[in-house]
Each structure stands twice: as C-alpha cells, then as structure tokens.
Biopython code that builds the backbone (N, CA, C, O; Angstrom):
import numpy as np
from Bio.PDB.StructureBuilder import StructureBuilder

atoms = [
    (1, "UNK", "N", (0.843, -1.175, 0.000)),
    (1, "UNK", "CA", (0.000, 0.000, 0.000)),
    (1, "UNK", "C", (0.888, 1.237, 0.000)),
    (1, "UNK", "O", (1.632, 1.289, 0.980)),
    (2, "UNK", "N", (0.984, 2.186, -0.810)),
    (2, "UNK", "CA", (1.537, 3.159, -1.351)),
    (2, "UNK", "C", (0.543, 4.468, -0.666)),
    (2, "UNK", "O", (-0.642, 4.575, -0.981)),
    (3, "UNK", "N", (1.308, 5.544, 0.431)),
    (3, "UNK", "CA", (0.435, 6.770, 0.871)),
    (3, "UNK", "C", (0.630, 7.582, 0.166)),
    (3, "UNK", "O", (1.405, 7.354, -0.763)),
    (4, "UNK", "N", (0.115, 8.675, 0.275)),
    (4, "UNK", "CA", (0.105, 9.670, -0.941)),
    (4, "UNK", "C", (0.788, 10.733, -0.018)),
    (4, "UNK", "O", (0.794, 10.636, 1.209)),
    (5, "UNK", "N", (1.393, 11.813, -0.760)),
    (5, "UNK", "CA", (2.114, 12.805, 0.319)),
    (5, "UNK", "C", (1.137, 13.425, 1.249)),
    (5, "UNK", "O", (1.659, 14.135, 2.109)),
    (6, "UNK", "N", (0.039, 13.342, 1.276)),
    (6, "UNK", "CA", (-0.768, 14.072, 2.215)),
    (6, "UNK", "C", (-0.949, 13.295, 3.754)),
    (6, "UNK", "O", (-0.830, 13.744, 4.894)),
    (7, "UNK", "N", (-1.273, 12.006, 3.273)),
    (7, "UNK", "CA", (-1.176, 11.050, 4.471)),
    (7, "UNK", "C", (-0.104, 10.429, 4.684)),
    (7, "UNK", "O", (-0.124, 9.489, 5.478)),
    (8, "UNK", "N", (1.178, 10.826, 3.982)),
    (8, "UNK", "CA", (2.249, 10.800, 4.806)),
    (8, "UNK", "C", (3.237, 11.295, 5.432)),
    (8, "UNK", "O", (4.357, 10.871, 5.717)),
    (9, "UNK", "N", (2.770, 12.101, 5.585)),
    (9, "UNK", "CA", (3.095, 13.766, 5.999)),
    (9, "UNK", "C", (1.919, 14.153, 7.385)),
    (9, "UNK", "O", (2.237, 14.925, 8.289)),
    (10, "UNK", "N", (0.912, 13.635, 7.333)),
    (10, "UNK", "CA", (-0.466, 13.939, 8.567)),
    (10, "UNK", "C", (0.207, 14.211, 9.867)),
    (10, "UNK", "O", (0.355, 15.388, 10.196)),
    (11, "UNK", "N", (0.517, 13.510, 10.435)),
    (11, "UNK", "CA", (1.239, 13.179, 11.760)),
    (11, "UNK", "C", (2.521, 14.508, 11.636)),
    (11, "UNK", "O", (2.790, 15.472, 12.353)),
    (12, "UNK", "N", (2.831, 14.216, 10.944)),
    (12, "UNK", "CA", (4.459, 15.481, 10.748)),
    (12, "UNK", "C", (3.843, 17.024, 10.887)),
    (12, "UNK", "O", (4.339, 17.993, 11.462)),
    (13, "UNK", "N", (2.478, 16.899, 10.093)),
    (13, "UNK", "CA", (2.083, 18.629, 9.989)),
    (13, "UNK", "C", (1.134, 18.985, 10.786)),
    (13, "UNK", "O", (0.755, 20.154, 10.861)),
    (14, "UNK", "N", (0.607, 17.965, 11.516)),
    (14, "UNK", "CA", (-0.583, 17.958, 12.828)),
    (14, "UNK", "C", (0.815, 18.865, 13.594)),
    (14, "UNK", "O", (0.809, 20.096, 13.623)),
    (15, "UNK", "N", (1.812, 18.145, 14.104)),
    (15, "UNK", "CA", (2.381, 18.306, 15.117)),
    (15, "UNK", "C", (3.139, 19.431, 14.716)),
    (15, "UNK", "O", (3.423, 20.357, 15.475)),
    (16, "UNK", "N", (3.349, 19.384, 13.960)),
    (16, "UNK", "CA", (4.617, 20.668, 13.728)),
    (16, "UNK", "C", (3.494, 21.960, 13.743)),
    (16, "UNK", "O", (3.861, 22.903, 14.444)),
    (17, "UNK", "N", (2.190, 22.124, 13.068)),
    (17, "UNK", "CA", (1.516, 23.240, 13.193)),
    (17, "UNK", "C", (1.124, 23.696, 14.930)),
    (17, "UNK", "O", (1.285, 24.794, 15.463)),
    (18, "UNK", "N", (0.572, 22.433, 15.523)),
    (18, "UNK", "CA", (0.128, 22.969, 16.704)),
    (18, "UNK", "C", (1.455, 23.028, 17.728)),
    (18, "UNK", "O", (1.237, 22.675, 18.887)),
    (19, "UNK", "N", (2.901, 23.475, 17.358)),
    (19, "UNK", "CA", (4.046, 23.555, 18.042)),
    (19, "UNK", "C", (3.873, 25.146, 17.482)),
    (19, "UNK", "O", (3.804, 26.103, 18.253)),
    (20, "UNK", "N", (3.829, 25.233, 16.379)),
    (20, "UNK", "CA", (4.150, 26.598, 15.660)),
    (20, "UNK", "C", (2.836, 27.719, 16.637)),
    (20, "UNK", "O", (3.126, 28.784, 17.180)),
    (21, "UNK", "N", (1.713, 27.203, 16.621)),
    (21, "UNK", "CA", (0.547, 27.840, 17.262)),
    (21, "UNK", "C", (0.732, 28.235, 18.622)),
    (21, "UNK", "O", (0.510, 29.346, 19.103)),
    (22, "UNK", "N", (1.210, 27.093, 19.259)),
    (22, "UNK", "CA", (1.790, 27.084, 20.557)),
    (22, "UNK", "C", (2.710, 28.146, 20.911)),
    (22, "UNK", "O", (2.374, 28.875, 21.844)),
    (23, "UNK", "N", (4.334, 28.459, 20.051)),
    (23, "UNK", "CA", (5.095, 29.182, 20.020)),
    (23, "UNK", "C", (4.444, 30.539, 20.315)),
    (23, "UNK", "O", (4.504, 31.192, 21.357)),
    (24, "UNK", "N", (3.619, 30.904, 18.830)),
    (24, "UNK", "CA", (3.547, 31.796, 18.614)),
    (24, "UNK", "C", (2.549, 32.364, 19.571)),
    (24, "UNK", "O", (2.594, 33.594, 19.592)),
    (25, "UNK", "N", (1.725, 31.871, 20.312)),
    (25, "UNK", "CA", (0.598, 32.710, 21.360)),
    (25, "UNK", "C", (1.629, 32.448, 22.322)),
    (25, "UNK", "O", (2.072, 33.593, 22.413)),
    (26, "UNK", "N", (2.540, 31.560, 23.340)),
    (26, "UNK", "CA", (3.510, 31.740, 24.086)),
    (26, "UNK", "C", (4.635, 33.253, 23.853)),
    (26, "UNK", "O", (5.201, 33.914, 24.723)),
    (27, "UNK", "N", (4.645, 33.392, 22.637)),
    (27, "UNK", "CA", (5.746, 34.680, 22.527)),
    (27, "UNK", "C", (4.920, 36.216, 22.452)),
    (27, "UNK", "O", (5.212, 37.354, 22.817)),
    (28, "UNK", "N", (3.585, 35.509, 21.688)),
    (28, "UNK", "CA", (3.179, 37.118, 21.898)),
    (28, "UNK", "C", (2.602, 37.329, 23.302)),
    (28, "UNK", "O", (2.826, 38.478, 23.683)),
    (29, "UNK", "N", (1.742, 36.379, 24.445)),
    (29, "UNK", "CA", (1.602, 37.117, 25.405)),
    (29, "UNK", "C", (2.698, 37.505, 26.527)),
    (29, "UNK", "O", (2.568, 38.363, 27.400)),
    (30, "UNK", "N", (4.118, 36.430, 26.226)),
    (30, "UNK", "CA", (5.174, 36.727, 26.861)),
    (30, "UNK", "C", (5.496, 38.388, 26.876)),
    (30, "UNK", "O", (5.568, 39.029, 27.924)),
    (31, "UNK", "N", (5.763, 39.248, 24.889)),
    (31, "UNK", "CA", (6.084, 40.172, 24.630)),
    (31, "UNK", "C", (5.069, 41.029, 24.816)),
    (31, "UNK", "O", (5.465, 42.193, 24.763)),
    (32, "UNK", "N", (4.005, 40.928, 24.997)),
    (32, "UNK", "CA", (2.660, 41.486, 24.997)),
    (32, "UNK", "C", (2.627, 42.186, 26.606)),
    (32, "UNK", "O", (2.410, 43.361, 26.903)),
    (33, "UNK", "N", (2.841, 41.341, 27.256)),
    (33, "UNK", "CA", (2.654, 41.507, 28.352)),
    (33, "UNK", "C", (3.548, 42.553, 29.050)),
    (33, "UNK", "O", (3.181, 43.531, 29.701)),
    (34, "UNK", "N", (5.415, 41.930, 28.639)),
    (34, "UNK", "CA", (6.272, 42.923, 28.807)),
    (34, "UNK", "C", (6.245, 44.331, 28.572)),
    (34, "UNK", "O", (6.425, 45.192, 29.433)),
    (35, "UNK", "N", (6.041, 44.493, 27.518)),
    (35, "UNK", "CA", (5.562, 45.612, 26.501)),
    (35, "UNK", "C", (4.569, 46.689, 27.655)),
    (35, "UNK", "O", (4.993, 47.658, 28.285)),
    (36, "UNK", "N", (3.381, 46.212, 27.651)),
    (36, "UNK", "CA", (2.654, 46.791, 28.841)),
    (36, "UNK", "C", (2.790, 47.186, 30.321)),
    (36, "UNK", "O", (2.216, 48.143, 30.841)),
    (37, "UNK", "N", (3.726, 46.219, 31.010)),
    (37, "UNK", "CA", (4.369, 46.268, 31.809)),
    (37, "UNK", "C", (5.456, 47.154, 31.826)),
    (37, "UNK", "O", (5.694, 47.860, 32.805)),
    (38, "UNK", "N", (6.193, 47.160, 30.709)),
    (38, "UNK", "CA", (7.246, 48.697, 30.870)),
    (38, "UNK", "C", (6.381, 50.168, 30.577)),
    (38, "UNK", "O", (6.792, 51.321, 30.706)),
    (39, "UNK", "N", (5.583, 49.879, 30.317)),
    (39, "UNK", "CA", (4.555, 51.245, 29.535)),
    (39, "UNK", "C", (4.259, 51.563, 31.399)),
    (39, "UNK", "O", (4.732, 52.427, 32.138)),
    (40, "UNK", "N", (3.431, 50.611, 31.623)),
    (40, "UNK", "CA", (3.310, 50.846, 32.906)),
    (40, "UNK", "C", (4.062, 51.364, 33.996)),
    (40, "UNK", "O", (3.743, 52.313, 34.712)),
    (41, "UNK", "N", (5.363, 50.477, 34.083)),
    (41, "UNK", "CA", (6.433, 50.961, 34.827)),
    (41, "UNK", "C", (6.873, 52.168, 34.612)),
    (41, "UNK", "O", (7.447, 52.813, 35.490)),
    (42, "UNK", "N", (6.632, 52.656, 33.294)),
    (42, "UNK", "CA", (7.534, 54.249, 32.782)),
    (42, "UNK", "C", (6.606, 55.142, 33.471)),
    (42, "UNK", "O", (7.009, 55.936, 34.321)),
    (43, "UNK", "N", (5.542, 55.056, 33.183)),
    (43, "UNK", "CA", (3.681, 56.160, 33.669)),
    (43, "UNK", "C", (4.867, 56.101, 35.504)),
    (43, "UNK", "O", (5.648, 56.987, 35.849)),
    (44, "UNK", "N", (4.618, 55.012, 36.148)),
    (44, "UNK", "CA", (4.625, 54.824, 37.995)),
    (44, "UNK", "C", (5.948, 55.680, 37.490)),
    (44, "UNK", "O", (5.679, 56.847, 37.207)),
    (45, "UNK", "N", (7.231, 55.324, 37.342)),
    (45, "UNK", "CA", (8.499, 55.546, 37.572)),
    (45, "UNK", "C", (8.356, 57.489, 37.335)),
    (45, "UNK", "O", (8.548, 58.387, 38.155)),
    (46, "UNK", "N", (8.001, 57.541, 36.062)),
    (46, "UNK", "CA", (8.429, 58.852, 35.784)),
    (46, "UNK", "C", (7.660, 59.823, 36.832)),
    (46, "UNK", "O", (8.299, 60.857, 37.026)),
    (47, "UNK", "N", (6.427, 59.739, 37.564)),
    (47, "UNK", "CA", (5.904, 60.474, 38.080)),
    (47, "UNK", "C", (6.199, 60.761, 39.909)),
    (47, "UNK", "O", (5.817, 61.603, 40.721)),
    (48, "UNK", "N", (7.383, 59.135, 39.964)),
    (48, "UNK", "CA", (7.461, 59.117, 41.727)),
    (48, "UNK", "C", (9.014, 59.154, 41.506)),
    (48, "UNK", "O", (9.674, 59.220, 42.544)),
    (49, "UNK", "N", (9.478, 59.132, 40.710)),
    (49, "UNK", "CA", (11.201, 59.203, 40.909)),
    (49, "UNK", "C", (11.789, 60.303, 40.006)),
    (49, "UNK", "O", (11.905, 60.378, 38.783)),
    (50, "UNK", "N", (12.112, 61.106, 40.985)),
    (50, "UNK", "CA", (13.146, 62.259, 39.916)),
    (50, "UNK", "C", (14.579, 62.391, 39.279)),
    (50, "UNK", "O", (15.118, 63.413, 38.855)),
    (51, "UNK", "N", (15.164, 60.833, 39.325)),
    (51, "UNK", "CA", (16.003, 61.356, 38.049)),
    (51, "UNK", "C", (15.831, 59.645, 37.890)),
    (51, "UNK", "O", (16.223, 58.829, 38.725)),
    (52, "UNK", "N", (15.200, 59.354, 36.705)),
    (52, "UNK", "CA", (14.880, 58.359, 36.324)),
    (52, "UNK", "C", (15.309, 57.879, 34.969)),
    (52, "UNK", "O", (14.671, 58.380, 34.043)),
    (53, "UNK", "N", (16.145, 57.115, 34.678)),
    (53, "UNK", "CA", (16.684, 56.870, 33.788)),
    (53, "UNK", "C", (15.724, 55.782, 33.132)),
    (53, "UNK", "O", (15.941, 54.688, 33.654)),
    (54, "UNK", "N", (14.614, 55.720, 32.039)),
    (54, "UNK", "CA", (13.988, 54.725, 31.362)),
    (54, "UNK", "C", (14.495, 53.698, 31.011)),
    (54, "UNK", "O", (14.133, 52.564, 31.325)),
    (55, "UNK", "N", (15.642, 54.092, 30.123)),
    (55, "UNK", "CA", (15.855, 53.369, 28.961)),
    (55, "UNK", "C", (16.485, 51.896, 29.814)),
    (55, "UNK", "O", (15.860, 50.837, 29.759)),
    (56, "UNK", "N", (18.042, 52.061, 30.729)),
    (56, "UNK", "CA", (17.822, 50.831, 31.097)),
    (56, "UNK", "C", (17.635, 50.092, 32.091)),
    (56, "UNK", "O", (18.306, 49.118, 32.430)),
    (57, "UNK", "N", (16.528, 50.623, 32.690)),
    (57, "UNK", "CA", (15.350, 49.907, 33.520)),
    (57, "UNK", "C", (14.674, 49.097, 32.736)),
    (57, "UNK", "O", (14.437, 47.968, 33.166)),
    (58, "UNK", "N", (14.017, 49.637, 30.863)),
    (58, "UNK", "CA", (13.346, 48.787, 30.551)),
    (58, "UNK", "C", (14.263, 47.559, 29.962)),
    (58, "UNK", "O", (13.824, 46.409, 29.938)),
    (59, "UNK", "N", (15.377, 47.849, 29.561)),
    (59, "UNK", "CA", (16.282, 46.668, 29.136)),
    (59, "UNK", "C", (16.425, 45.531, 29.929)),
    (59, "UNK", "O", (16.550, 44.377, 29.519)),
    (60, "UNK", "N", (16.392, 46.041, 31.467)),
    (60, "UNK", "CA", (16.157, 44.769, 32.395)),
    (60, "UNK", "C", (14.959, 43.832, 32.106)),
    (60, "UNK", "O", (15.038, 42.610, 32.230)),
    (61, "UNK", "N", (13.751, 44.546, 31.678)),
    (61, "UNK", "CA", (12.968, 43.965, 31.717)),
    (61, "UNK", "C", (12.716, 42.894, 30.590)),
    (61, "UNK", "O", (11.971, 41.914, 30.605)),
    (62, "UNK", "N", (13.673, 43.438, 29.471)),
    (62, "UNK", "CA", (13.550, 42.879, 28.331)),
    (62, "UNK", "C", (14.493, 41.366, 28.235)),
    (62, "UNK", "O", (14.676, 40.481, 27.399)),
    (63, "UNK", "N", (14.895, 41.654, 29.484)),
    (63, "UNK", "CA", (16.475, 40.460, 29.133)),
    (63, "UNK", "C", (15.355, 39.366, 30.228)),
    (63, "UNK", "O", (15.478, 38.167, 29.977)),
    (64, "UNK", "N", (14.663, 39.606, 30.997)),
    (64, "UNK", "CA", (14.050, 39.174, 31.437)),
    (64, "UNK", "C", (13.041, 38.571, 30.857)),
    (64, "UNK", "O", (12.670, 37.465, 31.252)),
    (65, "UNK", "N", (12.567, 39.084, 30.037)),
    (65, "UNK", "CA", (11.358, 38.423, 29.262)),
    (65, "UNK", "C", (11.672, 37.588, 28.311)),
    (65, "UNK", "O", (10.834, 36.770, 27.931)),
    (66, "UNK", "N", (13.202, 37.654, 27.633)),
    (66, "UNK", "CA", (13.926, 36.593, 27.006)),
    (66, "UNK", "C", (14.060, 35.451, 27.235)),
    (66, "UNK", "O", (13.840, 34.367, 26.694)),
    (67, "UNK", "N", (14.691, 36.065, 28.653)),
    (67, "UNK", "CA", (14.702, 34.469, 29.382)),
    (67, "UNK", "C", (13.690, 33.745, 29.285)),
    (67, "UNK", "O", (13.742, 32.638, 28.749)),
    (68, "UNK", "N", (12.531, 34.286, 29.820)),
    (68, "UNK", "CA", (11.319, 33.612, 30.272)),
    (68, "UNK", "C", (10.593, 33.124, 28.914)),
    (68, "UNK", "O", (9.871, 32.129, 28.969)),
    (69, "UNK", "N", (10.774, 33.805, 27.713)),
    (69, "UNK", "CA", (10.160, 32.911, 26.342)),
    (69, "UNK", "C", (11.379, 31.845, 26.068)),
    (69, "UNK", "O", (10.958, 30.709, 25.856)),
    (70, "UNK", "N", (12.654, 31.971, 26.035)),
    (70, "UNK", "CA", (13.862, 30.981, 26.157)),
    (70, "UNK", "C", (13.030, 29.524, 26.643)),
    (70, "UNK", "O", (12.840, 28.446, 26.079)),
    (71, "UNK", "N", (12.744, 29.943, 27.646)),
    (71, "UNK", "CA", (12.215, 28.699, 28.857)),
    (71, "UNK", "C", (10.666, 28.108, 28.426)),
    (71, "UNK", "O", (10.508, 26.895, 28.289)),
    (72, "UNK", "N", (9.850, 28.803, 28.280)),
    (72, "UNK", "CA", (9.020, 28.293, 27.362)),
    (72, "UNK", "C", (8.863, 27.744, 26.105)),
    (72, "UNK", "O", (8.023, 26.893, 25.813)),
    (73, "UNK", "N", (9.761, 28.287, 25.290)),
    (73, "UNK", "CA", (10.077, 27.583, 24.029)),
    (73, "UNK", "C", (10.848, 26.324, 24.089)),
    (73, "UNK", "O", (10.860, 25.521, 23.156)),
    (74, "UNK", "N", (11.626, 26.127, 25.425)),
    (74, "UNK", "CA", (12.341, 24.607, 25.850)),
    (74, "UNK", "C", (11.568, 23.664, 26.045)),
    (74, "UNK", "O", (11.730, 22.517, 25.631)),
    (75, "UNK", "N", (10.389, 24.192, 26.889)),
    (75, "UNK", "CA", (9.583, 23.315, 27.580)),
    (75, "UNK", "C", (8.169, 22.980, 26.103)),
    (75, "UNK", "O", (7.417, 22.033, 25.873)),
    (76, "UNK", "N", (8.305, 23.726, 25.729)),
    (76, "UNK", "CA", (7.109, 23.452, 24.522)),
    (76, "UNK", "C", (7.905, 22.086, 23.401)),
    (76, "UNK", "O", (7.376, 21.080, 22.930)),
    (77, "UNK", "N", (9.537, 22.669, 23.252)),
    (77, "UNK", "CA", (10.024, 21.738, 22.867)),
    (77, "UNK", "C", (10.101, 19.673, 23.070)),
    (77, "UNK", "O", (10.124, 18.701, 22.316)),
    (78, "UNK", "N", (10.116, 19.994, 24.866)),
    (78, "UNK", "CA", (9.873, 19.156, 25.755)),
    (78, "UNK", "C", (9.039, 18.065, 25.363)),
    (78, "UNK", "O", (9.321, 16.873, 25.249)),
    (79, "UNK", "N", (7.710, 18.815, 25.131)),
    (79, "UNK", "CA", (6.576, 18.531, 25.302)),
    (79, "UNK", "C", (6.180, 17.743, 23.848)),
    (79, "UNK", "O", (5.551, 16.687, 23.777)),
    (80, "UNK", "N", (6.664, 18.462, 22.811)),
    (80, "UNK", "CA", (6.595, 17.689, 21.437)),
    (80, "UNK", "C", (7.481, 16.580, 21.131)),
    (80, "UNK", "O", (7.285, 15.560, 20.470)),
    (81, "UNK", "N", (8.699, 17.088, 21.881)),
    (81, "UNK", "CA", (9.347, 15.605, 21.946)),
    (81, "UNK", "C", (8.792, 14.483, 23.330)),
    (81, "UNK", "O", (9.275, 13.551, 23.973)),
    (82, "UNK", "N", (8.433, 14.696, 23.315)),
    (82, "UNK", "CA", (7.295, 13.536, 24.248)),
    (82, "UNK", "C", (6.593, 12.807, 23.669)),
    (82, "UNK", "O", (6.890, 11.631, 23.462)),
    (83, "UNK", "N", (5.264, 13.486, 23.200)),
    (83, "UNK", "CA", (4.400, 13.205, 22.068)),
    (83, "UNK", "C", (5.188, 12.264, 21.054)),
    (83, "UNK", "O", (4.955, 11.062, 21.178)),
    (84, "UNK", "N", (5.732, 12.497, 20.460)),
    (84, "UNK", "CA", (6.769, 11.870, 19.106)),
    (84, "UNK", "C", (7.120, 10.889, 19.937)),
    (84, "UNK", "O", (6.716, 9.849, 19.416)),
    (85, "UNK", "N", (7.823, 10.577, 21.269)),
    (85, "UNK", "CA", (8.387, 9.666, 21.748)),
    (85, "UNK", "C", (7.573, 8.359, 21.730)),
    (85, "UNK", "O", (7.906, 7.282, 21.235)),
    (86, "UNK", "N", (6.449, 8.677, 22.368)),
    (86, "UNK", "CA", (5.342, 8.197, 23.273)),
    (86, "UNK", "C", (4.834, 7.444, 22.167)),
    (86, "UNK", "O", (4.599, 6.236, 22.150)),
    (87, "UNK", "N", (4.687, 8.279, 21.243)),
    (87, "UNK", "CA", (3.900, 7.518, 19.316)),
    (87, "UNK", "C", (5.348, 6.612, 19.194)),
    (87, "UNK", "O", (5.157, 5.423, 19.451)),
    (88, "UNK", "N", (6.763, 6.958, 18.849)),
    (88, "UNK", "CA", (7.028, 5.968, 19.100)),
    (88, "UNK", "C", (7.860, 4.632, 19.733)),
    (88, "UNK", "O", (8.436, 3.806, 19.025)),
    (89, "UNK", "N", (7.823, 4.607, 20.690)),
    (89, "UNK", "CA", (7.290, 3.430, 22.021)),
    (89, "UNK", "C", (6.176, 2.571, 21.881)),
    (89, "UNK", "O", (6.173, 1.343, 21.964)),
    (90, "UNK", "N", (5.034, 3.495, 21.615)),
    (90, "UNK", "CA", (3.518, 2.532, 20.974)),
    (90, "UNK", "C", (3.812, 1.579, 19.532)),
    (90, "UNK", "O", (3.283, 0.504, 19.248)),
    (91, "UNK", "N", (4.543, 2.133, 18.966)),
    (91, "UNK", "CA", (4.819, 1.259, 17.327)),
    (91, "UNK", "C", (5.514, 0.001, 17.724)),
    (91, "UNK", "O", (5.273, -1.197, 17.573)),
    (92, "UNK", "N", (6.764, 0.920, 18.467)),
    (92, "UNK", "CA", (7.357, -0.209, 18.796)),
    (92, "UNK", "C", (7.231, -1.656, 19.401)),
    (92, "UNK", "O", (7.915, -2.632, 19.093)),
    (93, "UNK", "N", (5.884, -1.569, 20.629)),
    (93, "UNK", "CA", (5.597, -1.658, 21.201)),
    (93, "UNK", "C", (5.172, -3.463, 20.453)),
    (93, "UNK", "O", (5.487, -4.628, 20.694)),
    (94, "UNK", "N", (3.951, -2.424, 19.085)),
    (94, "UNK", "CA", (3.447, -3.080, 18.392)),
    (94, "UNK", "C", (4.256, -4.212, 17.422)),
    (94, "UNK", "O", (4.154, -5.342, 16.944)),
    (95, "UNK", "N", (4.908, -3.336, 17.486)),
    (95, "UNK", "CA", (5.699, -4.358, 16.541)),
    (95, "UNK", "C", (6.427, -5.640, 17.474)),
    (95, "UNK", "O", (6.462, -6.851, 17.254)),
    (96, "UNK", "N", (6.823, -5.057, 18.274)),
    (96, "UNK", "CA", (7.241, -6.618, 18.889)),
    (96, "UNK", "C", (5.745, -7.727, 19.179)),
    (96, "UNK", "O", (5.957, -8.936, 19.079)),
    (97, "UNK", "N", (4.750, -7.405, 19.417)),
    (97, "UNK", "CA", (3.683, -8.000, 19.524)),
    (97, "UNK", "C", (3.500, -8.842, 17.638)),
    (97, "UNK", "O", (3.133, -9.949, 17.243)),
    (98, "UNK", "N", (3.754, -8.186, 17.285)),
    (98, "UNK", "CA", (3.261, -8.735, 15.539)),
    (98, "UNK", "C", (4.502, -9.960, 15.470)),
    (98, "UNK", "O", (4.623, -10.456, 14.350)),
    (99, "UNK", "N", (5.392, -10.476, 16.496)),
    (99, "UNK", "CA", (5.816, -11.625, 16.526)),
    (99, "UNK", "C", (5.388, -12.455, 17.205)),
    (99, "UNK", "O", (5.697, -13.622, 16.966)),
    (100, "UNK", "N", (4.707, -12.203, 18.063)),
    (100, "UNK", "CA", (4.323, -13.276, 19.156)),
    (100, "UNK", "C", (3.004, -14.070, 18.487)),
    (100, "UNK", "O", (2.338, -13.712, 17.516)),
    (101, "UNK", "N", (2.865, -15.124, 19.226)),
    (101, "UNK", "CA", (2.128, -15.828, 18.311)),
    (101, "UNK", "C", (0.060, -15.910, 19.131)),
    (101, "UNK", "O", (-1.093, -16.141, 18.769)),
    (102, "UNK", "N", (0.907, -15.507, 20.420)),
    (102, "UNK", "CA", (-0.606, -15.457, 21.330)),
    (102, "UNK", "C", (-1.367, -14.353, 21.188)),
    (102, "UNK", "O", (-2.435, -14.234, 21.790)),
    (103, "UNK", "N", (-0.831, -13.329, 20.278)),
    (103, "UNK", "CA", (-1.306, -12.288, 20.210)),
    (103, "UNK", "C", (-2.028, -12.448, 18.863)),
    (103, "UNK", "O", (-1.538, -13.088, 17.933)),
    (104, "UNK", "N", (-3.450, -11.713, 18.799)),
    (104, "UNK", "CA", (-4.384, -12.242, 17.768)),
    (104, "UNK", "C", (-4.992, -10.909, 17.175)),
    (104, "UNK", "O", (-5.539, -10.924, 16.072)),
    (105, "UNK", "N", (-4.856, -9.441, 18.136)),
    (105, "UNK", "CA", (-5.529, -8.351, 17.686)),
    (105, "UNK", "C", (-4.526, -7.423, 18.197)),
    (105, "UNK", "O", (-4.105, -7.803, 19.290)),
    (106, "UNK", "N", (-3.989, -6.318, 17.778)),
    (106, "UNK", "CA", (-3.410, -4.883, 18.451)),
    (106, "UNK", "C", (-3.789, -3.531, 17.946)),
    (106, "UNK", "O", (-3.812, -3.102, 16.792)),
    (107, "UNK", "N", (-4.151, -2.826, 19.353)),
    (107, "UNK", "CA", (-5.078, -1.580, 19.106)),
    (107, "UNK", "C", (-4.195, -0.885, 19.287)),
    (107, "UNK", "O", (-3.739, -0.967, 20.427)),
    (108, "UNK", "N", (-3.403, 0.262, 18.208)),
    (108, "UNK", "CA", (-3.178, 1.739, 18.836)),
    (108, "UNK", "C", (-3.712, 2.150, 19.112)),
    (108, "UNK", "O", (-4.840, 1.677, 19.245)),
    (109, "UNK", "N", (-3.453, 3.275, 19.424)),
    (109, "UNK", "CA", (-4.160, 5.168, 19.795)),
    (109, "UNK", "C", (-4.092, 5.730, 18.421)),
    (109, "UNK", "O", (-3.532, 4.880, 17.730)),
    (110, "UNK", "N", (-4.401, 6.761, 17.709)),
    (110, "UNK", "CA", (-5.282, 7.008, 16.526)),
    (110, "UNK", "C", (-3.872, 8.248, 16.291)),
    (110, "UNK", "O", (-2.998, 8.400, 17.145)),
    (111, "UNK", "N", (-3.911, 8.883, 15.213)),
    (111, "UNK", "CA", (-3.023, 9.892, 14.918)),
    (111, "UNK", "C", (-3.191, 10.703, 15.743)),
    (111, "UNK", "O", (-2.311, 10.960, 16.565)),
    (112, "UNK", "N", (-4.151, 11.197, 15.731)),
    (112, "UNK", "CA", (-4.626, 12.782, 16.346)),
    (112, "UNK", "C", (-4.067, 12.875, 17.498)),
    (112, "UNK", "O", (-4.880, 12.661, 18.397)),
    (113, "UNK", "N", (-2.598, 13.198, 18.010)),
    (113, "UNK", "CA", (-2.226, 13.705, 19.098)),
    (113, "UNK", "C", (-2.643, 15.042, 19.613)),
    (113, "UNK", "O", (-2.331, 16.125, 19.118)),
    (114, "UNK", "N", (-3.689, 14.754, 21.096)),
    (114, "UNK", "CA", (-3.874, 16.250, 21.128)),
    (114, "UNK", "C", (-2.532, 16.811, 22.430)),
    (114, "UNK", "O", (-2.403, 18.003, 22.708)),
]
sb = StructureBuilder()
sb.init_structure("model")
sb.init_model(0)
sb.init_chain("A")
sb.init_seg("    ")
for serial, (resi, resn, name, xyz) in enumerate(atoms, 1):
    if name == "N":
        sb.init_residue(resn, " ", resi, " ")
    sb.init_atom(name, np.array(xyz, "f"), 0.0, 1.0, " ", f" {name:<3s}", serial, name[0])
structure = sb.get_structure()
C-alpha cells in the first residue's frame, strides 16, 4: 500500500503546526505583556522618581522576558518531543507484539495527538 504525500506527511504537519501555534501565542503574550508592563512601569516611575533613567530599567525587563520565552520555548520543545516519543514506544511496542504468536488483535491510539 503506497500513501500519498498528504497522508504521509499527517502526523508530521498535525504536530509541527500545533508547536508553531503554541510558540507563537507563548511569545506574543510573553512580549505582549512585557511591553505593557514597561509602559506601565515608565507612567509609575516617571511620576514618583526624579532622576529616572527609562531606557535601562526597561532593558532589564527585556532580558528578562527573554529568558522567560527561552524557557518556554524549551519546555514546549519538551513537550513535542514527548508526544513523538510516546507515538514511538507505541509502534514499537506493536511491533514486537506482531511476533508473538498469542497475540491475535493490536489496538493503537489514533493519529490525532492532542
């Protein structure tokens, strides 16, 4: 049985899109948030401190928020390599079963990793 590039590719572009989706709402409310948070900090700072240097106060904040998407983008990484693992361990799994001889039926779990 011969797949066609669409279904053999399914599994590859399920996962790789909802990593990309993932990323990308992880980085914008990371930067989103920062962003607002220095807006904020500048309004408090400039009005209660008199010689207030902006610029790198907000750089702290920015090296900070690096980090913290750094660390999320590890752990998202984490997480897809899990998934992939886990699918396959189950093949494998299967496949040693497709020698045994007491074995008469084997059920995976279905593509759709959510």
């Amino acid at each position: 049985m011969k797949l066609n590039k669409k279904e053999k590719n399914y599994l590859l572009s399920t996962l790789f899109k909802g990593y990309v989706i993932q990323c990308a709402i992880c980085s914008v409310l990371i930067f989103g948030g920062t962003f607002l948070l220095g807006i904020m900090a500048e309004e408090i700072l400039r009005k209660y401190v008199l010689y207030y240097y902006l610029y790198y106060r907000t750089v702290y904040l920015y090296i900070v928020a690096v980090i913290v998407w750094g660390g999320c983008i590890i752990y998202m990484t984490y997480l897809l390599l899990k998934k992939v693992v886990a699918y396959v361990y189950e093949v494998q799994a299967a496949t040693g079963k497709m020698f045994d001889q007491n074995v008469s039926y084997m059920k995976m779990s279905s593509e759709k990793m959510t």
